[in-house]
DOLO-199034 format. One record per residue (C-alpha): residue in three letters; x, y, z; residue number from 1. Coordinates in Angstrom, 3 decimals, m for minus. Layout:
N
- code|east|north|up|pos
- ALA|X|Y|Z|NUM
...
This chain:
433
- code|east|north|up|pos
- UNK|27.679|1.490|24.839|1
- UNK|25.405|m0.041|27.875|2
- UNK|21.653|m0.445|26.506|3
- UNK|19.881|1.450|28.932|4
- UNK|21.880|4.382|27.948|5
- UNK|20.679|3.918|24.375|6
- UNK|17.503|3.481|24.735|7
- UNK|17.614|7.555|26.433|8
- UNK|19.789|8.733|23.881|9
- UNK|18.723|7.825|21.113|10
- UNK|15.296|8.625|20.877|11
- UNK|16.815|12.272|22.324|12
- UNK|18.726|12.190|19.640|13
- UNK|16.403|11.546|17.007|14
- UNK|13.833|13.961|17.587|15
- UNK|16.323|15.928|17.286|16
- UNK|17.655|15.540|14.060|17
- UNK|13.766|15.137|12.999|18
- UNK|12.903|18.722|14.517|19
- UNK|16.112|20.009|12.594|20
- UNK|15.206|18.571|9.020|21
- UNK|11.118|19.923|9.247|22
- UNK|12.786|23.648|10.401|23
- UNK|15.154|23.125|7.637|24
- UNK|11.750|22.007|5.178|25
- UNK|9.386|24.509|6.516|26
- UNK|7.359|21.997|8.530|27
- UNK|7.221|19.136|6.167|28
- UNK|9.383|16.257|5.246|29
- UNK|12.089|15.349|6.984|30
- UNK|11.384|11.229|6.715|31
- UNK|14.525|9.460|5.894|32
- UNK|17.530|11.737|7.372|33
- UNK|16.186|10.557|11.442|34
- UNK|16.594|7.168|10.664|35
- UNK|19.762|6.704|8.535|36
- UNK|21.298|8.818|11.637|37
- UNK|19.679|6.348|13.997|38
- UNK|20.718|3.453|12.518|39
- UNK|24.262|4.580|11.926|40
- UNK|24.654|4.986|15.947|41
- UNK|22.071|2.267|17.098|42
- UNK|21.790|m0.540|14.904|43
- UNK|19.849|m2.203|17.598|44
- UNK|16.987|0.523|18.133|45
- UNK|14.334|m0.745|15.679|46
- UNK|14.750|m4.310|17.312|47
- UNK|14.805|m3.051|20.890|48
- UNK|11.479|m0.927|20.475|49
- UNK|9.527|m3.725|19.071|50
- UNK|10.160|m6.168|21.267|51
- UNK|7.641|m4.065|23.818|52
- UNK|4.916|m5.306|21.716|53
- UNK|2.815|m7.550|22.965|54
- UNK|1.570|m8.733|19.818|55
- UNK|4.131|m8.218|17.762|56
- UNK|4.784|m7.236|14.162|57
- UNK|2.621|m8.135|11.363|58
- UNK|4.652|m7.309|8.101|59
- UNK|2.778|m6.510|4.604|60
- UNK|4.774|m6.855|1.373|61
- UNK|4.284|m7.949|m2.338|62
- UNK|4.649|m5.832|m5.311|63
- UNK|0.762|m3.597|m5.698|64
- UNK|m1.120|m3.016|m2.709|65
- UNK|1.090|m2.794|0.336|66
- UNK|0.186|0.547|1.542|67
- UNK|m3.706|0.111|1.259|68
- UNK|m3.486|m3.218|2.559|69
- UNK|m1.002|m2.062|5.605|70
- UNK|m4.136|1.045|6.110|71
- UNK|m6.703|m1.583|6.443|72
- UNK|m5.216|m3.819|8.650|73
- UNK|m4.053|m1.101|10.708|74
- UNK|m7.437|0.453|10.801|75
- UNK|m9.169|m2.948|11.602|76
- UNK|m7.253|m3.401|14.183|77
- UNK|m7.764|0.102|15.646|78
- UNK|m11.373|m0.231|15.284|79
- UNK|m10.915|m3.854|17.157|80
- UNK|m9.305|m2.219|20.391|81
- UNK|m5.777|m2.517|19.734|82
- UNK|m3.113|0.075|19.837|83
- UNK|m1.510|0.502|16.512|84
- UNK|2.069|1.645|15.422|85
- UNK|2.215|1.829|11.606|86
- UNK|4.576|3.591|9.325|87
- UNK|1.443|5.749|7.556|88
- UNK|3.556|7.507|4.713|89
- UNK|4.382|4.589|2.762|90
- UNK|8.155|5.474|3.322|91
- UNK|8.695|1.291|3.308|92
- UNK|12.103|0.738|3.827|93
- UNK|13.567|0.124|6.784|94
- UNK|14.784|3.790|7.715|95
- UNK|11.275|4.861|7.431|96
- UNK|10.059|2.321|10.041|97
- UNK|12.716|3.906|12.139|98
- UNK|11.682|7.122|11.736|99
- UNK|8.407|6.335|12.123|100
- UNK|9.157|5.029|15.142|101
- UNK|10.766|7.522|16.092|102
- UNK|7.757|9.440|16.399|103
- UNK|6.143|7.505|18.650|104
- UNK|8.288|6.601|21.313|105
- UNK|8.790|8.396|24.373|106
- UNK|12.005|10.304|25.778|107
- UNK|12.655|6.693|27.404|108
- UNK|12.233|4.882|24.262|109
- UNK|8.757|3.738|25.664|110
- UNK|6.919|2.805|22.593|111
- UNK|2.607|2.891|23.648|112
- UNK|1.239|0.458|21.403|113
- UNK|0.370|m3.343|21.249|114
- UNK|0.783|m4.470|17.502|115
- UNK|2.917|m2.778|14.817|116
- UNK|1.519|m3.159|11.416|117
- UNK|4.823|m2.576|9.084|118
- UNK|4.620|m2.014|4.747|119
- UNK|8.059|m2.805|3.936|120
- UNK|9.493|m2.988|0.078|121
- UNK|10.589|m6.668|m0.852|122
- UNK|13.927|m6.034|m1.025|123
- UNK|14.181|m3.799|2.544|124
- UNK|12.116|m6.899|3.897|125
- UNK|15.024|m8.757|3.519|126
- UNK|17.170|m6.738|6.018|127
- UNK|14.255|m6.350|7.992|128
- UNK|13.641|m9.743|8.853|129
- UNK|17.439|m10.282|9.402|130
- UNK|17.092|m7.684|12.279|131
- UNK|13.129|m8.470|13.593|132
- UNK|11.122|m11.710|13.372|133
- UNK|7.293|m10.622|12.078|134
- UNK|4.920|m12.499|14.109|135
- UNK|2.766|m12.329|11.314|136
- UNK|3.219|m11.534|7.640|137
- UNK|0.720|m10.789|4.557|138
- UNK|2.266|m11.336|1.297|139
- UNK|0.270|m10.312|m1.478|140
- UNK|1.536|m10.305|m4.914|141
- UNK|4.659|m11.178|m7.274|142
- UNK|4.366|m8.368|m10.698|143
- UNK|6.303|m7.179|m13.244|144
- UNK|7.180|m4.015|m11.676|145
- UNK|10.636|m2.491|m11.408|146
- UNK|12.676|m4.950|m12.625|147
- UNK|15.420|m2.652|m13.177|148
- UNK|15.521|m2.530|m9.482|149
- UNK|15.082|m6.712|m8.439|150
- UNK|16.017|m8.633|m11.777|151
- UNK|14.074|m11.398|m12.240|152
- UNK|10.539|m11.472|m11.173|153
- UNK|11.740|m14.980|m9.789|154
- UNK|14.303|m12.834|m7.517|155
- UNK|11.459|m10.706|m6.567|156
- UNK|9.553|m13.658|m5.365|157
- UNK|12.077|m15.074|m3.279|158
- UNK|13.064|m12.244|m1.493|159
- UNK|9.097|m12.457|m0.099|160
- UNK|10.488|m16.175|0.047|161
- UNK|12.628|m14.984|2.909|162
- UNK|10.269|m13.353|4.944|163
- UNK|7.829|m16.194|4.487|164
- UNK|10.851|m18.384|6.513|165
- UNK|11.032|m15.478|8.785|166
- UNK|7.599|m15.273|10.102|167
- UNK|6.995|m17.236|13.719|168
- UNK|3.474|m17.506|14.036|169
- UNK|1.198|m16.827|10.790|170
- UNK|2.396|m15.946|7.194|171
- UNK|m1.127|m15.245|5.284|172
- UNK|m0.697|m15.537|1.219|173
- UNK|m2.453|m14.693|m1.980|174
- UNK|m3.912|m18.107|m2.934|175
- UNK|m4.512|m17.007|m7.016|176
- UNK|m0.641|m15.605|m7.328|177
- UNK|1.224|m18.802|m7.820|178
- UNK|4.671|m17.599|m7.089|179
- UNK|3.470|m16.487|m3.098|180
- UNK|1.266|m19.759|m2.882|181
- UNK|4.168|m21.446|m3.507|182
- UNK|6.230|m19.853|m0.195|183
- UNK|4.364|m22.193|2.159|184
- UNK|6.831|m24.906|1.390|185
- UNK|9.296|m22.612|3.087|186
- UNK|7.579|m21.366|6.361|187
- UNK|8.383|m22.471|9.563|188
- UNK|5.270|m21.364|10.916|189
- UNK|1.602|m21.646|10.526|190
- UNK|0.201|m20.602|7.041|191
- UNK|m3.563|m19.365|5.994|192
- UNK|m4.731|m18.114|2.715|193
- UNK|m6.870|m15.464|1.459|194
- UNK|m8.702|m15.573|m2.510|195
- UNK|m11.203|m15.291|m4.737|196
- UNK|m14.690|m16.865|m5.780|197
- UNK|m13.821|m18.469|m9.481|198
- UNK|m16.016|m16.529|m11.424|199
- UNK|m13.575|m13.057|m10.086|200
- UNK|m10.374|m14.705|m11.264|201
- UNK|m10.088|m13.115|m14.671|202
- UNK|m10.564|m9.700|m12.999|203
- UNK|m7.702|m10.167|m10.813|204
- UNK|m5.133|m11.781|m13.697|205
- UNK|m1.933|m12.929|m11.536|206
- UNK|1.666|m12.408|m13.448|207
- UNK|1.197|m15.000|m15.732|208
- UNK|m1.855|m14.823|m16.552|209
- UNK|m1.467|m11.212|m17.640|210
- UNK|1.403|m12.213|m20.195|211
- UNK|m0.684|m15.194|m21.255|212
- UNK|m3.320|m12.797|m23.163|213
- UNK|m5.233|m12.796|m20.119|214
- UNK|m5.964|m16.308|m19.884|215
- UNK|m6.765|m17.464|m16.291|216
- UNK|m3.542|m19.706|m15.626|217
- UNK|m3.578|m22.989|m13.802|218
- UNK|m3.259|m22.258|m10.284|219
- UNK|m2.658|m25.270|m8.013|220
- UNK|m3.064|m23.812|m4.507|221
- UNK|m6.668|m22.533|m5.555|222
- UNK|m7.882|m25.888|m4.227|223
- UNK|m6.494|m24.305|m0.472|224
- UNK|m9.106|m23.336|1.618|225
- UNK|m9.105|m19.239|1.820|226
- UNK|m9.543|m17.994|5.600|227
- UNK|m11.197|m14.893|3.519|228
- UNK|m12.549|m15.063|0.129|229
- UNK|m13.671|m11.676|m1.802|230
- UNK|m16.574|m13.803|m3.794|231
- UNK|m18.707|m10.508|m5.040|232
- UNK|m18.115|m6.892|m6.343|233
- UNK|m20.537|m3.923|m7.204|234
- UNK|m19.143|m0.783|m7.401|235
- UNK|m18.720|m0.176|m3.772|236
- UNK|m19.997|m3.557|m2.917|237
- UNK|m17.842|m6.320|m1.747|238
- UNK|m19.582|m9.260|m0.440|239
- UNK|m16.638|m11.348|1.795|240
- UNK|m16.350|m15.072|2.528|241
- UNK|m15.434|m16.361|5.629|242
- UNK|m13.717|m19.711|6.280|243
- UNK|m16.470|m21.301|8.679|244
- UNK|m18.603|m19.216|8.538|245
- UNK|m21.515|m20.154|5.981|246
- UNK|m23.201|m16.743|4.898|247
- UNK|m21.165|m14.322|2.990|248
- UNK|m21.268|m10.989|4.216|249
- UNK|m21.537|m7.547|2.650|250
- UNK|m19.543|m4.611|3.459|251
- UNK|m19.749|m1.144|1.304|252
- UNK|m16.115|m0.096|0.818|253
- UNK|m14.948|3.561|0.925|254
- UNK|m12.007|2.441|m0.920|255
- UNK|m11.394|2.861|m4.536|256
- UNK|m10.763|0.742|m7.217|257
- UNK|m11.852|m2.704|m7.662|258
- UNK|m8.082|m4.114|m6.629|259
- UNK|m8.517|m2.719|m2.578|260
- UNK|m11.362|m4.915|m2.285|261
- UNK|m9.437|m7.925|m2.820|262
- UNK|m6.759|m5.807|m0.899|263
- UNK|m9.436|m6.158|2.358|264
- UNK|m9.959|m9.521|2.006|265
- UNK|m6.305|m10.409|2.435|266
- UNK|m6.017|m7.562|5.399|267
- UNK|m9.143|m9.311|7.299|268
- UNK|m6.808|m12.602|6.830|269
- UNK|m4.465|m11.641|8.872|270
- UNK|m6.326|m9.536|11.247|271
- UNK|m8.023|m12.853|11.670|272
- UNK|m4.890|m14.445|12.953|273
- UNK|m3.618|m11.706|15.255|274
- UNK|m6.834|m11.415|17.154|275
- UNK|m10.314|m13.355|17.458|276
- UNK|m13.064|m11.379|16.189|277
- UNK|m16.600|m11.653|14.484|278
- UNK|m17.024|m12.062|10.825|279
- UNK|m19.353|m9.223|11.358|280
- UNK|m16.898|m7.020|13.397|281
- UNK|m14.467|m7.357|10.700|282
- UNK|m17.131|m6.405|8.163|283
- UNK|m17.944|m3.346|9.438|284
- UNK|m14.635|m1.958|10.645|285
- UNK|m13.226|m2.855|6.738|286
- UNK|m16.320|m0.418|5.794|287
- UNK|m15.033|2.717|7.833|288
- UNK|m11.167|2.794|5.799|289
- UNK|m10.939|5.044|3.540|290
- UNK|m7.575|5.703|0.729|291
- UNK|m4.506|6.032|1.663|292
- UNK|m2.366|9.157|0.385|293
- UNK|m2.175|8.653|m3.747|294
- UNK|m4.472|5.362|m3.739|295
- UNK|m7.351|7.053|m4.715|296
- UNK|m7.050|9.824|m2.770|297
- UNK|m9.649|12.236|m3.302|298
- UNK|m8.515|16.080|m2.966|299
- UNK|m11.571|19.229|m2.855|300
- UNK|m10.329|22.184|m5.227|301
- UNK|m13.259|24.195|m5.158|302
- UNK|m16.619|22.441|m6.205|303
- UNK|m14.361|20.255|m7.894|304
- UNK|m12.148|16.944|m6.854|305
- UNK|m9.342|15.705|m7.661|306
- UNK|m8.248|11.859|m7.467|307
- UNK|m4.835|10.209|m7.641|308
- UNK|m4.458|7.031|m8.609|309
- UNK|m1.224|5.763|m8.378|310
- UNK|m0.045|3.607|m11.247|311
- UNK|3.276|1.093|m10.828|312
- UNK|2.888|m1.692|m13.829|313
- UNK|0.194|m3.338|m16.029|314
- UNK|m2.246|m5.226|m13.788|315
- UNK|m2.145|m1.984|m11.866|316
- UNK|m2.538|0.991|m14.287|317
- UNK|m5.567|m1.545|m16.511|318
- UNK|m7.449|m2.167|m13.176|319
- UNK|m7.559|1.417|m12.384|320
- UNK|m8.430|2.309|m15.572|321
- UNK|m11.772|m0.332|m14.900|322
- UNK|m12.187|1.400|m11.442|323
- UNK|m12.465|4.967|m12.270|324
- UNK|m14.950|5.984|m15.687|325
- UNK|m13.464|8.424|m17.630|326
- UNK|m16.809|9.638|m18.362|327
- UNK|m17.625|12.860|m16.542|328
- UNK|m13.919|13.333|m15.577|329
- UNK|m10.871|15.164|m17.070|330
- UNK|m8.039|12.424|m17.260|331
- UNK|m4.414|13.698|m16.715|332
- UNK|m1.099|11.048|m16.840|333
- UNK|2.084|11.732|m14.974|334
- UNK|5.049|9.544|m15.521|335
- UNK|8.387|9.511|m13.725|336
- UNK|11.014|6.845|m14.810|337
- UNK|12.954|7.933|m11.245|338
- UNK|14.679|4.932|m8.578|339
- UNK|11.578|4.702|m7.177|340
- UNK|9.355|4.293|m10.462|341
- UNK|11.253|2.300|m12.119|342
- UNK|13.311|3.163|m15.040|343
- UNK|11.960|0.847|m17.453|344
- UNK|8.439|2.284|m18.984|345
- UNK|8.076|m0.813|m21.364|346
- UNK|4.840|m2.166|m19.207|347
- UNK|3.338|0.804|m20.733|348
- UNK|2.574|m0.784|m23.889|349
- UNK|0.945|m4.307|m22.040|350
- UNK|m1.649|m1.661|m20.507|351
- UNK|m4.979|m1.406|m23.075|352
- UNK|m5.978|2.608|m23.411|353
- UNK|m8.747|2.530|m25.367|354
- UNK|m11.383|3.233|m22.886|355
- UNK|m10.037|7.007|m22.590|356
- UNK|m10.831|6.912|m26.745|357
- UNK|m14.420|8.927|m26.035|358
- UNK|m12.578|11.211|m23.588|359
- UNK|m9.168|11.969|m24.563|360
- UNK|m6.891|12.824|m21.931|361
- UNK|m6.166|16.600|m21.309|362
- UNK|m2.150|16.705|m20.061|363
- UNK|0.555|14.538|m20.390|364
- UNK|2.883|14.976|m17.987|365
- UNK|6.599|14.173|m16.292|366
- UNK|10.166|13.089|m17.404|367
- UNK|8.440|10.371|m20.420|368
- UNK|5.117|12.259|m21.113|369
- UNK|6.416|12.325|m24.839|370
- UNK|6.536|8.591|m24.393|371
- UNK|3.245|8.438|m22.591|372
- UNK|1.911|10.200|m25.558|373
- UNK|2.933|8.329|m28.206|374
- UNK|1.486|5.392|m26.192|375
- UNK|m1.732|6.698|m25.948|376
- UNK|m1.365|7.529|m29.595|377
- UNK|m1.064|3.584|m30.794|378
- UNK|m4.611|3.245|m29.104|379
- UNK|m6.293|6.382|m30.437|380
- UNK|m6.213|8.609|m27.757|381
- UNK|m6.302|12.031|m28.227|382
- UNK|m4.160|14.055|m26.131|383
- UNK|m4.533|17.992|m25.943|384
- UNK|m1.374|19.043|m23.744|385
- UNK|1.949|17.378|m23.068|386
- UNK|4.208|18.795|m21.468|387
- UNK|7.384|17.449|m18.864|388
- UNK|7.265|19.859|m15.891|389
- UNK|4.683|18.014|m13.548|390
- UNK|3.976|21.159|m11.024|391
- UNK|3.262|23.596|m13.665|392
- UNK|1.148|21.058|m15.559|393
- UNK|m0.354|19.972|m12.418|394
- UNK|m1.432|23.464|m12.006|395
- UNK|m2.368|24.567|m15.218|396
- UNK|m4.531|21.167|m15.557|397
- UNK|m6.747|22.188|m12.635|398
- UNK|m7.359|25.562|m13.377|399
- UNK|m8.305|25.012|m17.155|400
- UNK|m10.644|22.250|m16.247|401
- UNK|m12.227|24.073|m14.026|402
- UNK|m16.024|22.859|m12.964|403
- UNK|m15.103|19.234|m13.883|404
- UNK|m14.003|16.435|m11.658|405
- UNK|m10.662|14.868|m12.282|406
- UNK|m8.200|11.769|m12.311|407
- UNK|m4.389|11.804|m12.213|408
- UNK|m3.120|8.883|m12.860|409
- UNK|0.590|8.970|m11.840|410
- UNK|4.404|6.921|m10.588|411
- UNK|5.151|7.437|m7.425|412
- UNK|7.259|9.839|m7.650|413
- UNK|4.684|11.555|m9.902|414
- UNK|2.462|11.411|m7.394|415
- UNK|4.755|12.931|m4.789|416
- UNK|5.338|15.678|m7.126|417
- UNK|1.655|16.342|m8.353|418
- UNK|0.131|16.510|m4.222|419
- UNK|3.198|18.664|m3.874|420
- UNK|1.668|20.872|m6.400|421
- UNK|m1.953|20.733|m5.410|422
- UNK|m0.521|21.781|m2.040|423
- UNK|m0.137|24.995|m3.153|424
- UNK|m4.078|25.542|m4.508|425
- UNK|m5.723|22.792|m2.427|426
- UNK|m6.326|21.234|1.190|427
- UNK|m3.777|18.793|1.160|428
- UNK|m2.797|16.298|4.008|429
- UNK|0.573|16.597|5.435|430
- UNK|1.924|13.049|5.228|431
- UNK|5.418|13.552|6.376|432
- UNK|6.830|12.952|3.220|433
């Protein structure tokens, strides 16, 4: 079938089948069916659209942070004059970048943006890169997490491996996470780094590290020069390093959670390669993101609010528990053991509970809450309510703590499930999903 046809037809033809699955929802959802339709009749349509862009794709991927680092750099860039495309809901694979892109194009297929700023899973970055070259890429991490799903955590790091060969202009990478220093050896392209002042190392443990008791492993490539260093936190505080540049500068994050700041130095890394800007620019347009959906998303129910924290494997689910005091707050956990979770729950037990002890946490919740609770048990943890159905719980969690602010910490598909719920009692934002 002749291109030019194609490129009519198809974006026809998706909006169609988009408009069809939100009727058939009610108005919401509908992510995923648009682009496995798509790219059963037009393998070529992702490909074709992004070639408009003038300054191509910059691709984020790693194992923690990809949607809050895809919002930043997105945002940056926005707040730096360019026209973004971005797949916003987190939907990473490549049939959500599809129907993402869907979207946004025109009737013609006319797509009106200059850079597209992509989170892709590790695995879906695979065929990605088979399909598009990334200009630029930001790899951030190589965890324990899911290895139902990837094997190895070896396998995990060389399918980033593959995208770091991919890249034709910059691949940035984490500096302290030996496994993703490592994948300069195989670029073909230019390579910068972002990192950390020594004295934030053992806040930031890499892989290793964490199933070395903690111990701040060896790290070769932390001799490499960082092109943005995070080299000071204070609650809100991040004071930010630039290669060049000789005074550190401070920028007052609306993010949560000690783990995004890091997060913005490595998006600033790459923003610095795609355009030219001022340390100082970058600063302050890092200072206006706020969370993405279930990264700390905070959610008004009344006088009260509500914040979920997604949680996907140790490093993660300890450094949130440093990030948000359970003092003050009611502390709910909702865990999944779903595809998209992960079906192993053994990380649970290399996560350290005991700073809930003088709290307790009010509901357990999801398909292993008995699990959960017997974790929390080991460590002392009192736990009032467990029970498996997450909206109900959800639900009855909110209205019984009533008058208090709140954390859920959750799996993904937890969280899906638990702003699904709030939904129904709260404000919620609509994220496609």
């Amino acid at each position: 079938m002749p291109k030019t046809f194609l490129s009519s037809l198809t974006p026809a033809l998706g909006k169609a089948v988009r408009a069809a699955a939100r009727l058939r929802s009610g108005g919401k959802g509908g992510t995923a069916l648009p682009g496995r339709v798509v790219e059963a009749m037009d393998a070529d349509f992702m490909a074709r659209t992004l070639a408009q862009l003038p300054y191509g794709v910059v691709l984020v991927s790693g194992t923690n942070g990809k949607t809050t680092t895809t919002r930043i750099v997105s945002q940056v860039l926005e707040q730096l004059g360019l026209r973004v495309f971005t797949n916003p809901t987190g939907s990473n694979f490549t049939r959500g970048v599809v129907s993402a892109l869907l979207d946004a194009v025109d009737m013609r297929g006319r797509l009106q943006a200059d850079v597209a700023v992509l989170e892709l899973d590790e695995a879906y970055a695979v065929h990605f890169v088979e399909k598009v070259k990334p200009r630029y890429a930001l790899l951030l991490n190589v965890l324990r997490d899911q290895l139902d799903r990837f094997g190895e955590i070896d396998t995990t790091a060389k399918m980033l491996g593959a995208v770091a060969a991919a890249t034709t202009g910059t691949v940035v990478l984490n500096r302290e996470d030996p496994r993703v220093a490592a994948l300069a050896e195989l670029a073909h392209c230019d390579v910068a780094y972002y990192g950390l002042s020594d004295d934030l190392l053992s806040f930031f443990p890499s892989d290793d590290a964490m199933h070395a008791q903690d111990a701040v492993v060896a790290n070769p490539s932390h001799a490499n020069e960082a092109s943005v260093a995070l080299t000071g936190l204070d609650g809100h505080k991040a004071q930010l390093s630039f290669a060049g540049d000789p005074q550190p500068y401070e920028a007052e994050l609306k993010l949560e959670g000690v783990y995004n700041a890091f997060n913005a130095a490595g998006a600033l890394a790459v923003v610095r390669e795609v355009l030219e800007a001022d340390a100082g620019d970058l600063v302050r347009a890092v200072s206006t993101v706020t969370p993405a959906f279930g990264r700390g998303e905070s959610i008004r129910v009344g006088e009260d609010t509500v914040e979920l924290i997604l949680v996907k494997n140790p490093m993660g689910f300890r450094l949130a528990l440093k990030s948000f005091a359970a003092e003050g707050h009611e502390t709910m956990i909702i865990i999944n053991d779903e595809y998209a979770d992960g079906r192993d729950m053994s990380w649970l037990w290399d996560v350290d509970f005991s700073s809930l002890q003088g709290t307790g946490v009010h509901t357990v919740a999801g398909v292993r809450a008995t699990d959960m609770a017997l974790r929390l048990a080991y460590d002392e943890v009192h736990v009032a309510s467990v029970r498996e159905d997450v909206a109900s719980a959800v639900k009855s969690f909110v209205r019984e703590t009533t008058g208090r602010n709140k954390h859920i910490y959750c799996t993904y598909t937890a969280m899906l499930a638990a702003r699904s719920a709030m939904a129904q009692i709260a404000d919620v934002e609509d994220v496609g999903l």
